[in-house]
C-alpha positions as CSV (number, residue, x, y, z in Angstrom):
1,X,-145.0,171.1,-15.3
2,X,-144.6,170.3,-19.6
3,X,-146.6,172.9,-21.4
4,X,-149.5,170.8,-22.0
5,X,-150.3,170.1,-17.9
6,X,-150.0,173.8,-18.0
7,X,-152.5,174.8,-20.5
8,X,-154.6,172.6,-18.8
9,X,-154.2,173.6,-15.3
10,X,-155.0,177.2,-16.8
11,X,-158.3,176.4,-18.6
12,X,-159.3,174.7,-14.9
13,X,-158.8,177.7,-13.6
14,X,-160.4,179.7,-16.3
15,X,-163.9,177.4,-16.1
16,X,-163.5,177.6,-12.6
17,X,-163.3,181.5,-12.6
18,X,-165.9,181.8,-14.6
19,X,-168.3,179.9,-13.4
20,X,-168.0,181.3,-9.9
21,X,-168.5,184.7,-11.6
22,X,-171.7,183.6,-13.2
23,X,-173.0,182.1,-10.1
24,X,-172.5,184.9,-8.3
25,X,-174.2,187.2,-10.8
26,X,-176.8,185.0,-12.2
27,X,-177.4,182.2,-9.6
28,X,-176.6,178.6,-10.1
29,X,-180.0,177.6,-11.0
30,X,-180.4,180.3,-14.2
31,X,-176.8,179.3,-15.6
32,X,-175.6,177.0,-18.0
33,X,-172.9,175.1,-19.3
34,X,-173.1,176.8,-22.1
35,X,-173.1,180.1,-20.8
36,X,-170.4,178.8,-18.7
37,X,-168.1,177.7,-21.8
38,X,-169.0,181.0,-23.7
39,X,-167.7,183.4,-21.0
40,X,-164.1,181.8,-20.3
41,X,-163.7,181.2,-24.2
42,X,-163.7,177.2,-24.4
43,X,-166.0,174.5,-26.4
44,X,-168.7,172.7,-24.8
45,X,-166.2,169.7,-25.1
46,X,-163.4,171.5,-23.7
47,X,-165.7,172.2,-20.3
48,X,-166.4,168.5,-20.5
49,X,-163.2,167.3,-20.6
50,X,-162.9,168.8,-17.2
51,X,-165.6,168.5,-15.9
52,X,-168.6,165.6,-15.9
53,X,-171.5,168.7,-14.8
54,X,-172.2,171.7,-13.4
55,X,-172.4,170.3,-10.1
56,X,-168.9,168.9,-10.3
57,X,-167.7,172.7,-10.9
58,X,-169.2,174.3,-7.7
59,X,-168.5,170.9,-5.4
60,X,-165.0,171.4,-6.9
61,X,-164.9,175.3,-6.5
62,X,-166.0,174.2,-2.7
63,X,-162.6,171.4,-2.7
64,X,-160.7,174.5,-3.2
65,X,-162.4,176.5,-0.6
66,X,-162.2,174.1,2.0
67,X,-158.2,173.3,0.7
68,X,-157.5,177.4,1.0
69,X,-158.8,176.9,4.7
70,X,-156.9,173.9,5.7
71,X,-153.8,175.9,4.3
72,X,-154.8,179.2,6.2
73,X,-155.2,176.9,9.6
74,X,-151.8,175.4,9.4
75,X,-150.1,177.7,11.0
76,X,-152.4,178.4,13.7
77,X,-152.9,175.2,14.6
78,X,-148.8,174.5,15.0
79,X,-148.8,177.3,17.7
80,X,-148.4,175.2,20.8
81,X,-147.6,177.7,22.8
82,X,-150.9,179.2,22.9
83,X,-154.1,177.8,24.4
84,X,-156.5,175.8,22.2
85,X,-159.4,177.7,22.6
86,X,-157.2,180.9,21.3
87,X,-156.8,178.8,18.5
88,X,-160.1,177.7,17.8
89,X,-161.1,181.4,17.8
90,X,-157.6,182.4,15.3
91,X,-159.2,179.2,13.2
92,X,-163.1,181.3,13.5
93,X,-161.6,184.0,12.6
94,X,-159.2,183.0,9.4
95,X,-162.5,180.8,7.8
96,X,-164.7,183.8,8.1
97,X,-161.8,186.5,6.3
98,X,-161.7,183.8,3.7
99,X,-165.8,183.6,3.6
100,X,-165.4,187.4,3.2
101,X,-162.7,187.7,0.9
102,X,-165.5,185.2,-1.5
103,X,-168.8,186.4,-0.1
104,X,-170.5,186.3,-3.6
105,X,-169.8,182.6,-4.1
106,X,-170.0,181.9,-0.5
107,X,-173.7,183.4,-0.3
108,X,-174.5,181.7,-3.4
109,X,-173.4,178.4,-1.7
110,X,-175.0,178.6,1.1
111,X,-178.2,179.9,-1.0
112,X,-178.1,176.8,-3.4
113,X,-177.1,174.2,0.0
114,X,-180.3,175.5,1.9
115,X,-183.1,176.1,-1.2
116,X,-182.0,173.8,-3.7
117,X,-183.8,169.9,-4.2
118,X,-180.6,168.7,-5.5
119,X,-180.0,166.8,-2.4
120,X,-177.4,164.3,-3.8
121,X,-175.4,167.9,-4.7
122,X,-176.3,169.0,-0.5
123,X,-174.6,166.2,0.6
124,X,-171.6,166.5,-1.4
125,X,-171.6,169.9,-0.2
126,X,-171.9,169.2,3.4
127,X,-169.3,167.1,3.6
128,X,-166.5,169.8,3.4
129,X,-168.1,171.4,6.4
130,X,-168.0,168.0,8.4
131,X,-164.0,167.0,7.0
132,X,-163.1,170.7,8.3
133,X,-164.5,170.2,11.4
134,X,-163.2,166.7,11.9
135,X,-159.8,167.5,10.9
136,X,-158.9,170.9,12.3
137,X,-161.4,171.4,15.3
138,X,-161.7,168.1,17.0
139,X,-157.5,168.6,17.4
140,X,-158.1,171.4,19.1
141,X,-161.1,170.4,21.3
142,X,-158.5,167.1,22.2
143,X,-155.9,170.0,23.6
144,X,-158.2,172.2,25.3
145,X,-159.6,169.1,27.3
146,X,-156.3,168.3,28.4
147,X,-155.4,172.4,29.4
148,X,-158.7,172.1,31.5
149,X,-160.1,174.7,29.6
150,X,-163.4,172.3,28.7
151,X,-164.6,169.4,30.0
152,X,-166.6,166.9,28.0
153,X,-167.8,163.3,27.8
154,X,-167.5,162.2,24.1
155,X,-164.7,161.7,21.9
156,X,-163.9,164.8,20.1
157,X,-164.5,163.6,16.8
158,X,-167.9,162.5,17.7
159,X,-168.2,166.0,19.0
160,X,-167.3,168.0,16.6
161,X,-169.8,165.8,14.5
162,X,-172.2,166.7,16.4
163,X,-171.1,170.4,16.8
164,X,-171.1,170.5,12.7
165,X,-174.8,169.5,12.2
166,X,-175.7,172.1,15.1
167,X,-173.3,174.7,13.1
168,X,-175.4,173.8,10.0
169,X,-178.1,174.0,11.4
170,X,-177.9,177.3,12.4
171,X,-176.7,178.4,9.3
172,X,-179.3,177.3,7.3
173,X,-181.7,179.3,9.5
174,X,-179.2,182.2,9.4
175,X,-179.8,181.9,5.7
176,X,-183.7,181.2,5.7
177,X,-183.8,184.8,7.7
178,X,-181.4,186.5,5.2
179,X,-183.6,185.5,2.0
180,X,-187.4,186.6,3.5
181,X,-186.9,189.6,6.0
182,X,-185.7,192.8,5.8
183,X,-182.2,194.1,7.1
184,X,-183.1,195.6,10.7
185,X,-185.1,192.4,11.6
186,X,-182.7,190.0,9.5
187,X,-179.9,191.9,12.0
188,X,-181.8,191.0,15.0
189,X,-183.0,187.5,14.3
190,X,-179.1,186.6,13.3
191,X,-178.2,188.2,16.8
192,X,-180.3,185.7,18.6
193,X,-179.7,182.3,16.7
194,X,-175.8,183.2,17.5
195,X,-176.4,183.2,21.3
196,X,-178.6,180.3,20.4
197,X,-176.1,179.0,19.4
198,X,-173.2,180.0,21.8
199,X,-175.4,178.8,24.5
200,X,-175.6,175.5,23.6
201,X,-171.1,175.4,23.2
202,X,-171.2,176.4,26.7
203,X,-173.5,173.5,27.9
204,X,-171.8,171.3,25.4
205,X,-168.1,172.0,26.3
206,X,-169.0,173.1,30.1
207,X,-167.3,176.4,29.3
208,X,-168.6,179.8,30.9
209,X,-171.0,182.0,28.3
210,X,-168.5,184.6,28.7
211,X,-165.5,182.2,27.4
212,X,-167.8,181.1,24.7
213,X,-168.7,184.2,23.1
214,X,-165.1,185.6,23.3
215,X,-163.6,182.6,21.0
216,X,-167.0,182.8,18.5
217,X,-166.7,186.5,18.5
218,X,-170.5,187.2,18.0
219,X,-170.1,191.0,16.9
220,X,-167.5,189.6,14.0
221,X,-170.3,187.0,13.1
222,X,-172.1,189.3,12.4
223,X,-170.2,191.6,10.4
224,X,-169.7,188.3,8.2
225,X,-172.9,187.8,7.9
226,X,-173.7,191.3,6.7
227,X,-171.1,190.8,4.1
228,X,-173.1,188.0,2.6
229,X,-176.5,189.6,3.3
230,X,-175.0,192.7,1.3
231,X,-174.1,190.3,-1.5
232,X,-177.6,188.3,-1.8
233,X,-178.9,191.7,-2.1
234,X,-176.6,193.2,-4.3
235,X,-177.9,190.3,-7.0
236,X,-181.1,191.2,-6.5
C-alpha cells in the first residue's frame, strides 16, 4: 500500500470511528455530517469524498460488522469433526461476543432499524442479517440434516430465509420492550419472546425443546440483551 492508499484508508477509519462514537452518544437522528467531520478533524469535502451520506457511513459501519463475523465464523464452521448443531451454537455464541464487544453501536442499530422511517436505509440494513444467515447458517442446517440431528422439508436456504425474518422479528419486539418498559418487566417480557421463539425452531427443525434451547443458549441471550439494554440507558 503507497502512502496515499494509506492516508486514505486511515481517514476511513477515522470518519468511521467517529461517527460510530457520535451515534452511540448522540443518536443517529441528532448528528450530522458536520458534527461528524468536526470530531475526526476532516472537511466537509474530505467526509464526501468517502462517503455519498450519513446513511452510507452506518450501512458501511454494518459491512464491517457483518465482514468481522464472517471472519470470526470461519473457523468454526471448518470444524468437521464436530456436529452441526455445536456449530450453530459456537456461530450464536461468537455473533453475540462480537454484538457485545460493540453494544453501543449495536443498540443504536437496532434502535434506528426498528423506529426509524427511513425505510430504503432498513432494508439496506436488513440485508446483512439475511447474507449472514444465508451464507453461514443454511451450511450448517445442510449438515445437521444429513447427521440426523433435524429433519426438515425445505431447502435450507429457503429456511434460513424464513428463520431470518422470524429472528427479526423477534428482535424488533425485543427492542420495542427495551425502549418503553422498565428493566424487571423488560427482563421478563425478553424471557418469553426467546422461548417464543425457541419454540417455533423446535417445530420448524423437528428438534426436541431441550436440544433447542441448549444450541440458542437462552440465559446468554439474555445477558446480551442486558448489555444493550444497559447501553440504551446509559444514553439516556
Amino acid at each position: 500500500m503507497n502512502r496515499r492508499d494509506k492516508q486514505k484508508a486511515e481517514t476511513l477509519a477515522d470518519i468511521l470511528g467517529s461517527a460510530e462514537e457520535l451515534f452511540a452518544k448522540n443518536g443517529y437522528e441528532n448528528t450530522s455530517v458536520n458534527q461528524i467531520a468536526k470530531h475526526c478533524g476532516v472537511t466537509k469535502g474530505a467526509f464526501y469524498h468517502h462517503f455519498k451520506s450519513k446513511d452510507e457511513v452506518l450501512e458501511r459501519m454494518c459491512h464491517n460488522h457483518y465482514d468481522a463475523l464472517i471472519e470470526t465464523t470461519k473457523p468454526i464452521m471448518q470444524k468437521k469433526d464436530k456436529p452441526a448443531l455445536d456449530r450453530i451454537k459456537e456461530v450464536i455464541a461468537a455473533s453475540r461476543k462480537l454484538g457485545m464487544e460493540r453494544s453501543n453501536f449495536l443498540a443504536e442499530f437496532l434502535r434506528v432499524r426498528h423506529q426509524w422511517g427511513n425505510l430504503v436505509l432498513k432494508e439496506r440494513l436488513q440485508k446483512y442479517d439475511k447474507m449472514m444467515y444465508v451464507k453461514i447458517v443454511a451450511p450448517l442446517l445442510a449438515e445437521a440434516k444429513a447427521e440426523g440431528a433435524c429433519d426438515f422439508q425445505a431447502e435450507p436456504e429457503i429456511l434460513t430465509i424464513f428463520i431470518n425474518k422470524l429472528d427479526r422479528t423477534v428482535t424488533e419486539e425485543i427492542n420495542e420492550i427495551l425502549s418503553q418498559r422498565n428493566i424487571p418487566e423488560q427482563e421478563e417480557e425478553i424471557r418469553a419472546v426467546l422461548d417464543g421463539f425457541a419454540y417455533s425452531l423446535k417445530q420448524l427443525l423437528n428438534l426436541n425443546e431441550k436440544r433447542v434451547k441448549k444450541f440458542l443458549d437462552i440465559d446468554s441471550a439474555m445477558q446480551f440483551f442486558r448489555t444493550i439494554l444497559h447501553s440504551s440507558e446509559e444514553k439516556k
